[in-house]
SEMI-610555 format. One line per 2 residues: number of its first residue (from 1); their letters; for each residue x, y, z of N, C-alpha, C, O, CB. Coordinates in pm, 1 decimal. Glycine has a CB too. Layout:
NUM	A	X:Y:Z:X:Y:Z:X:Y:Z:X:Y:Z:X:Y:Z | ...
This chain:
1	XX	-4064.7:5747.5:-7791.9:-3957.4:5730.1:-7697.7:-3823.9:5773.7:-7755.8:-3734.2:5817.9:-7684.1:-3950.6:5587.1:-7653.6 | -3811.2:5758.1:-7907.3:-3676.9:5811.8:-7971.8:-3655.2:5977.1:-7927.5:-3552.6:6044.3:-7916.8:-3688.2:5795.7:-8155.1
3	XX	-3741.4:5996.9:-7915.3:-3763.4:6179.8:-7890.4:-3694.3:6257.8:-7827.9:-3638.7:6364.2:-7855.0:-3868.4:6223.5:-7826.4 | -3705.6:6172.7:-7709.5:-3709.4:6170.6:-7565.1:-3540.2:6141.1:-7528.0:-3496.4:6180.3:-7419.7:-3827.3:6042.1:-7505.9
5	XX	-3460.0:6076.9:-7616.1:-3317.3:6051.9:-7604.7:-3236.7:6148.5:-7668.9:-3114.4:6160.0:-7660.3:-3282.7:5926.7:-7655.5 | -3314.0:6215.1:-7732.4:-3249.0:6369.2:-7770.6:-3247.8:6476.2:-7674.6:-3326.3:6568.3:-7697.2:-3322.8:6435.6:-7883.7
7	XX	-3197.7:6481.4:-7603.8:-3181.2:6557.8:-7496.5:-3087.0:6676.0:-7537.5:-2996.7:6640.1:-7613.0:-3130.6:6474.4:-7382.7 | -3087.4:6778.8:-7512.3:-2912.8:6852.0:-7512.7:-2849.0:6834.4:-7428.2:-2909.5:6793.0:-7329.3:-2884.1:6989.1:-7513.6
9	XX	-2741.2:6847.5:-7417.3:-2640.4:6806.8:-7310.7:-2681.1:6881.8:-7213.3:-2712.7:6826.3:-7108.1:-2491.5:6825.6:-7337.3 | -2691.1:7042.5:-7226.4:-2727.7:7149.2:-7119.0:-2823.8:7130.1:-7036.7:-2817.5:7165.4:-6919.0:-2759.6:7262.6:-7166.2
11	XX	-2946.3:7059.1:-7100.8:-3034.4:7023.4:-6983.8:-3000.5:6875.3:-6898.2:-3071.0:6853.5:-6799.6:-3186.0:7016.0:-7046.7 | -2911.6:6790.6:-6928.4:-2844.1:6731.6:-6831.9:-2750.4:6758.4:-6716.8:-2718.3:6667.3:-6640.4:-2801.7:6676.1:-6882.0
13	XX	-2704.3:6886.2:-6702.4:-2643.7:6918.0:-6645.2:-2720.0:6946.3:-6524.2:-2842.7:6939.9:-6518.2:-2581.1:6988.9:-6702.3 | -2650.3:6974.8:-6437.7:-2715.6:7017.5:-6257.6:-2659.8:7122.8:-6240.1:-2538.2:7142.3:-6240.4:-2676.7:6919.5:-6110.8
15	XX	-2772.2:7223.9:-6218.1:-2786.0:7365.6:-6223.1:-2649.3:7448.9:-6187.3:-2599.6:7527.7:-6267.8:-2899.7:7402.1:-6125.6 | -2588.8:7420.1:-6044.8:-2496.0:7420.8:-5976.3:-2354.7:7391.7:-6068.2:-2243.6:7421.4:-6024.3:-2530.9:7330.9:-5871.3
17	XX	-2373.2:7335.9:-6187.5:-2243.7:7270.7:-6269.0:-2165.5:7419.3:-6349.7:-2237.3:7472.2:-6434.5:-2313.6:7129.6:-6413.5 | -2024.5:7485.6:-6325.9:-2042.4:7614.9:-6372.0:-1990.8:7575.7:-6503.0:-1990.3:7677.7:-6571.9:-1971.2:7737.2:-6292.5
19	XX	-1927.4:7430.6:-6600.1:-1867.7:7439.1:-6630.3:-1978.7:7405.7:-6758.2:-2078.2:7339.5:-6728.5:-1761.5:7397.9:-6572.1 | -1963.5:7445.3:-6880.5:-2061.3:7417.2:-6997.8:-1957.3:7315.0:-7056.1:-1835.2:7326.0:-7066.5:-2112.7:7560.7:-7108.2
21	XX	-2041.7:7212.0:-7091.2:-1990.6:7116.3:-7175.1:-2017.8:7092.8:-7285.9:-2137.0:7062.2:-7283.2:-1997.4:7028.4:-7140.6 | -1966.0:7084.8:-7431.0:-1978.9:7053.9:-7519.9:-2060.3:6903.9:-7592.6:-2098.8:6822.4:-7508.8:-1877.6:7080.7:-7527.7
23	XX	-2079.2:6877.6:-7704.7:-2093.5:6738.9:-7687.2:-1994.0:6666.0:-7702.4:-2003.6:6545.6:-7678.8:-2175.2:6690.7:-7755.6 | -1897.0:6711.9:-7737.5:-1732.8:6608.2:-7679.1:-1668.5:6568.3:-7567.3:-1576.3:6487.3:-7558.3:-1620.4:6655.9:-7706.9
25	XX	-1755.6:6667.7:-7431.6:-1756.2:6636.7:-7283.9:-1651.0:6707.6:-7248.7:-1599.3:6669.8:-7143.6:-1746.0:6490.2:-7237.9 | -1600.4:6800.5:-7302.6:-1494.0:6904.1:-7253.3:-1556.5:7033.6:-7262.9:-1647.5:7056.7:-7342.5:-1356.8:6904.9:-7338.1
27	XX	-1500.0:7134.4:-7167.5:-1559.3:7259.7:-7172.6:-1516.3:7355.8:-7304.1:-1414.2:7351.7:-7372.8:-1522.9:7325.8:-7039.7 | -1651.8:7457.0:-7313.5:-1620.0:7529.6:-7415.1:-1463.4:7612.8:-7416.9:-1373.3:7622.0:-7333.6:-1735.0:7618.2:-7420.9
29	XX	-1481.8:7663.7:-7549.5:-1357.6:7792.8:-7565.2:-1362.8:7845.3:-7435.1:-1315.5:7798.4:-7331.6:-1386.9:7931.4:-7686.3 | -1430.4:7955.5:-7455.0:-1411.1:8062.8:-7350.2:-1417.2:8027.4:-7223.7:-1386.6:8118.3:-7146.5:-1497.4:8160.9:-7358.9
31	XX	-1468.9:7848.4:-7137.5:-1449.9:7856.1:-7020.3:-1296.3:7800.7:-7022.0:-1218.1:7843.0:-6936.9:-1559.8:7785.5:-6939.7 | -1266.8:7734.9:-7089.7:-1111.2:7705.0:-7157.3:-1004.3:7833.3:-7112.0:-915.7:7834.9:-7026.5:-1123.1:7701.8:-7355.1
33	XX	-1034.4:7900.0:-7171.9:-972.7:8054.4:-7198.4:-935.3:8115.8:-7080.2:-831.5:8170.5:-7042.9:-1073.6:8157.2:-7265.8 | -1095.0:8084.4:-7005.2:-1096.7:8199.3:-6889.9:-1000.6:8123.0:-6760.0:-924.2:8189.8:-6690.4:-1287.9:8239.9:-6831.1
35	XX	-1017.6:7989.9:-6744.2:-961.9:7869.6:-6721.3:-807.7:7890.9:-6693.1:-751.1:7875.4:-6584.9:-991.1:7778.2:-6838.6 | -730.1:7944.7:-6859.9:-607.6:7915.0:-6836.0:-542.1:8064.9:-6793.1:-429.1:8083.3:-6747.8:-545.0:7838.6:-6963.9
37	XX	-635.6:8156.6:-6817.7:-612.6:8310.6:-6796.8:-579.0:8271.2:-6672.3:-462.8:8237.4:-6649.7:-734.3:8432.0:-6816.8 | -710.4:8269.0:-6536.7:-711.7:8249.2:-6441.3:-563.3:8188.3:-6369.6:-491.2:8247.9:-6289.6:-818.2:8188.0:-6443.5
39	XX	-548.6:8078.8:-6414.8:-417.2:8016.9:-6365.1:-288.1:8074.1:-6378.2:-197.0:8063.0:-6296.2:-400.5:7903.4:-6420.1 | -283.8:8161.3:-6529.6:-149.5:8270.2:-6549.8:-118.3:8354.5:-6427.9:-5.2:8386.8:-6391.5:-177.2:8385.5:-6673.3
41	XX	-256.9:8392.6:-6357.2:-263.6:8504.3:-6304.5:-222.1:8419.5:-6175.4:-110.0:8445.0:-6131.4:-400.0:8595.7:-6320.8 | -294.4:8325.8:-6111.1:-213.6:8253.9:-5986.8:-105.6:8290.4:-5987.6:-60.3:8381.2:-5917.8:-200.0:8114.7:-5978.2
43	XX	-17.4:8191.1:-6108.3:90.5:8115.3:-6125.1:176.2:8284.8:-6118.2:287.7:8285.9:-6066.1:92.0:7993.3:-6282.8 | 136.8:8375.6:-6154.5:212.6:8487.6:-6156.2:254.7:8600.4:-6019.7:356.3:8661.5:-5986.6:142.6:8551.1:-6253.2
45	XX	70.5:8582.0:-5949.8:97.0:8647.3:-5804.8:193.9:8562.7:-5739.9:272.2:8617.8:-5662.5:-36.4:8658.3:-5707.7 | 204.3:8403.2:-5763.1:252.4:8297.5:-5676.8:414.6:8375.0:-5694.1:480.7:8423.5:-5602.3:220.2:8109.1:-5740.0
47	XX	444.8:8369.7:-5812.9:663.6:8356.9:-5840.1:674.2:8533.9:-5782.1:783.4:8573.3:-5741.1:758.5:8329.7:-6113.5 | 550.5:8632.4:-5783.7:544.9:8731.6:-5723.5:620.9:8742.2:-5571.9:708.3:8822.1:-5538.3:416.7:8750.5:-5727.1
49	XX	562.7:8642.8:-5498.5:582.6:8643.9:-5399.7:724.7:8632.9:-5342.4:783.6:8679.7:-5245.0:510.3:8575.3:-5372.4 | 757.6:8542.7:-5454.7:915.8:8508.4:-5384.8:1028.5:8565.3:-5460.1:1143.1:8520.3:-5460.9:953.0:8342.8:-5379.2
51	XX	976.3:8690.1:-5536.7:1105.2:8829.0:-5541.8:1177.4:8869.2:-5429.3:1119.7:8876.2:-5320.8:1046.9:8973.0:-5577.2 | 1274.2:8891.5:-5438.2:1336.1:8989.0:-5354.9:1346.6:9078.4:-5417.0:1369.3:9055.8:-5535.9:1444.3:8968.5:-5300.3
53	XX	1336.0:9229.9:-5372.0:1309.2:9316.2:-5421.6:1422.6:9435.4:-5357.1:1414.4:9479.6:-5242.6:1165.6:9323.5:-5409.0 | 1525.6:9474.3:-5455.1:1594.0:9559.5:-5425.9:1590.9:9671.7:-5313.1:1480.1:9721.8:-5332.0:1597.7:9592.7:-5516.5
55	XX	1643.7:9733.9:-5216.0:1603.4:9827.9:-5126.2:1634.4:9954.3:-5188.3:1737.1:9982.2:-5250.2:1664.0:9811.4:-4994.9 | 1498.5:10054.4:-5156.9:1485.2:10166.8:-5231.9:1611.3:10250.8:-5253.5:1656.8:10302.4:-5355.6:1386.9:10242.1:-5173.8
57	XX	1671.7:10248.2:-5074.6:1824.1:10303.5:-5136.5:1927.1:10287.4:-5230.0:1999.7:10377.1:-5272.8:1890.8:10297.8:-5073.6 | 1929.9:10170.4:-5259.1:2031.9:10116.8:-5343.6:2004.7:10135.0:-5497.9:2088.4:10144.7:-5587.7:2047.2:9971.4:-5310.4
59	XX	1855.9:10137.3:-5507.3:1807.6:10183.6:-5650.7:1788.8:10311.9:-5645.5:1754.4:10344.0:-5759.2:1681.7:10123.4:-5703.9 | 1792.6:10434.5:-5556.6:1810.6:10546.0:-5601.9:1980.7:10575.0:-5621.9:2031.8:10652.1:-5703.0:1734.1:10636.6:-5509.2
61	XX	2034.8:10507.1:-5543.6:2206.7:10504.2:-5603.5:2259.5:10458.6:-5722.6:2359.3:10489.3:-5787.9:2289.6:10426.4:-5528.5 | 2149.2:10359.4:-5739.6:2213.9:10350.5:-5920.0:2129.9:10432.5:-5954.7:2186.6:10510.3:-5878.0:2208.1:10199.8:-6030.3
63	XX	2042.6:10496.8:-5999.2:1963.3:10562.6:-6049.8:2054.7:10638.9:-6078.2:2106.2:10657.2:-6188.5:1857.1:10598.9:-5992.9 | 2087.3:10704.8:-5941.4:2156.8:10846.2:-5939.7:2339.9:10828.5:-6028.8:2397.0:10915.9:-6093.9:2170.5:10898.4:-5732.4
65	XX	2386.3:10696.3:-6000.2:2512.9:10602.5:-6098.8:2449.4:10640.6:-6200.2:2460.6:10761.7:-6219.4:2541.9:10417.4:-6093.2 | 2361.2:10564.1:-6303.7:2335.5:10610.0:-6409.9:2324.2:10729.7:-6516.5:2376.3:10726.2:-6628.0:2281.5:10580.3:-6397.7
67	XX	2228.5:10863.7:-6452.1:2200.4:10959.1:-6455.9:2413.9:11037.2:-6476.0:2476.5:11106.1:-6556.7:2078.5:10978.9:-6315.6 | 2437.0:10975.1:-6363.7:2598.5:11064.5:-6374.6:2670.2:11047.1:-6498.2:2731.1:11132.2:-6562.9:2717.0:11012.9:-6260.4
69	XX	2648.9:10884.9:-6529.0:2734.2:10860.5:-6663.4:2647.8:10883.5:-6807.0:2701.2:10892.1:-6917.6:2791.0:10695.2:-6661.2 | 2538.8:10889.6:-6787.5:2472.0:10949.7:-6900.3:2515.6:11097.8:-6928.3:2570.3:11126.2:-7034.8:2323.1:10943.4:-6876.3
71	XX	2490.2:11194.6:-6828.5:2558.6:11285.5:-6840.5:2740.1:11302.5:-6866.6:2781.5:11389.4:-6943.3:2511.9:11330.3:-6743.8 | 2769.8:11273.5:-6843.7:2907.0:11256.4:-6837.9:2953.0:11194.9:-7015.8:3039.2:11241.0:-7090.6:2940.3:11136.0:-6693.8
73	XX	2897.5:11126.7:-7029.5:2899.7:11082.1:-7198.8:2814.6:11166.3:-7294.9:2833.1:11173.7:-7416.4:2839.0:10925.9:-7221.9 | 2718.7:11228.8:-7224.4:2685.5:11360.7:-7306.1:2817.7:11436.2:-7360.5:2888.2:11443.6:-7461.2:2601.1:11468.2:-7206.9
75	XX	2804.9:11492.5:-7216.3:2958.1:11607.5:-7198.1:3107.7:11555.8:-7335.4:3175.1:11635.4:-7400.9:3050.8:11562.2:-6967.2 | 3114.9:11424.3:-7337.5:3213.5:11365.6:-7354.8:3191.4:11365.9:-7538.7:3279.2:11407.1:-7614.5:3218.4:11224.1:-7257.9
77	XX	3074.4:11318.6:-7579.2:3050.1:11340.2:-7748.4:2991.0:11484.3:-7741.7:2967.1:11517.6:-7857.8:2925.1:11215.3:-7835.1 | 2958.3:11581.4:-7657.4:2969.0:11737.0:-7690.8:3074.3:11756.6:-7760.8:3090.8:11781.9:-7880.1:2977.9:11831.0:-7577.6
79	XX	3152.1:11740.7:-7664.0:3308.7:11790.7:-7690.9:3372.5:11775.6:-7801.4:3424.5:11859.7:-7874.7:3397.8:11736.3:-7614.1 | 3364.2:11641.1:-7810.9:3427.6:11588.4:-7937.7:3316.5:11597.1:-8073.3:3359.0:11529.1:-8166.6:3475.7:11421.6:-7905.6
81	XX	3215.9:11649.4:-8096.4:3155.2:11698.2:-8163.8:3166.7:11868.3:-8196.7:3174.8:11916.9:-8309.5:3057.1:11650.2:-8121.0 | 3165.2:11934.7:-8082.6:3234.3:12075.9:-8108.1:3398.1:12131.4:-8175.2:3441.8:12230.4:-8233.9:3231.9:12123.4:-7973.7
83	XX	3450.8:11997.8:-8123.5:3630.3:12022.7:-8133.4:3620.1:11998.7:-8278.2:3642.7:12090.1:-8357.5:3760.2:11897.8:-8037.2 | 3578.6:11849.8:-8326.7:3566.4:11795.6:-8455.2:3549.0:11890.7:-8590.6:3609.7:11896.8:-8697.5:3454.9:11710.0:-8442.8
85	XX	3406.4:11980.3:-8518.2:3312.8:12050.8:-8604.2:3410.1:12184.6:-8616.0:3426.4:12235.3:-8727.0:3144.9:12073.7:-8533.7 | 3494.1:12257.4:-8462.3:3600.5:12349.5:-8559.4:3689.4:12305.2:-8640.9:3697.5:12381.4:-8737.2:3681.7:12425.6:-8495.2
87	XX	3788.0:12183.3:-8650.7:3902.7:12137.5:-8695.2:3828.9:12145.3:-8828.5:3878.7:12229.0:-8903.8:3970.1:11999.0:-8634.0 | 3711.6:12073.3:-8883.0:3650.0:12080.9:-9007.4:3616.0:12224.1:-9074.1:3592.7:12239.8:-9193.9:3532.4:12007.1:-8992.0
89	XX	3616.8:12296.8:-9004.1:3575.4:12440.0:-9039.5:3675.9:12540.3:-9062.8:3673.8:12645.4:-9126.7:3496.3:12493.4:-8939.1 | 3779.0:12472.4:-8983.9:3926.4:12560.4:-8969.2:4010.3:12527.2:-9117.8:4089.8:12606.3:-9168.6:4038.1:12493.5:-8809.0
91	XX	3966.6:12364.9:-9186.7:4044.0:12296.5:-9272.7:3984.9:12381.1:-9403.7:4056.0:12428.2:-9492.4:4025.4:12123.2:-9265.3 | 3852.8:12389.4:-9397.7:3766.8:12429.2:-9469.3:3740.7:12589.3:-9488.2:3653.4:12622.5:-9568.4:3669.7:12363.8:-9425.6
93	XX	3830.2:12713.2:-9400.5:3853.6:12809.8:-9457.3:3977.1:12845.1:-9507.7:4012.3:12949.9:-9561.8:3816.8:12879.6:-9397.6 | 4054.7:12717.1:-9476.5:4228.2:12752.0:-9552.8:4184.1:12695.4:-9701.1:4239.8:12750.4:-9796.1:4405.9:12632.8:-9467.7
95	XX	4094.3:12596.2:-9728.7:4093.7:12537.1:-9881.8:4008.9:12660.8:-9932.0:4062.6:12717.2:-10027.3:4011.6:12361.2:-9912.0 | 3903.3:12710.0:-9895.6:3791.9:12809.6:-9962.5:3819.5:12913.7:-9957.7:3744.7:12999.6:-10004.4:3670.3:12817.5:-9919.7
């Protein structure tokens, strides 16, 4: 009869049960895991939902804002990289 009280936990379970239990009565790692994955992913479509989400026009206007002053600050350390680079060159054939 001692035998017989050795059971594994797994065959106590009812077929239908998806959750594997340990012998500490909590589920394994990986249903753990998959468990809290699962809920990230709720919890993430959920705060999804309640974006407001910029209108396409207004983000191709900054887009297009951006793009201008990037360029524009190109243009701006060109310049002052070309001007710089003669004044240094100009100083540098009166000494040589």
């Amino acid at each position: 009869m001692a035998e017989e009280k050795n059971v594994a936990p797994a065959a106590d379970q009812k077929a239908g049960d998806k959750k594997v239990k340990n012998a500490s009565g909590k589920p394994n790692f990986f249903v753990r895991v998959g468990q809290k994955i699962a809920k990230i992913y709720k919890d993430t479509v959920g705060e999804l939902k309640k974006v407001v989400w910029t209108p396409k026009k207004e983000v191709f206007k900054s887009f297009k804002l951006v793009i201008a002053t990037i360029v524009a600050v190109a243009v701006v350390i060109a310049v002052i990289d070309l001007s710089s680079s003669w004044i240094i060159n100009s100083i540098a054939g009166l000494i040589g």
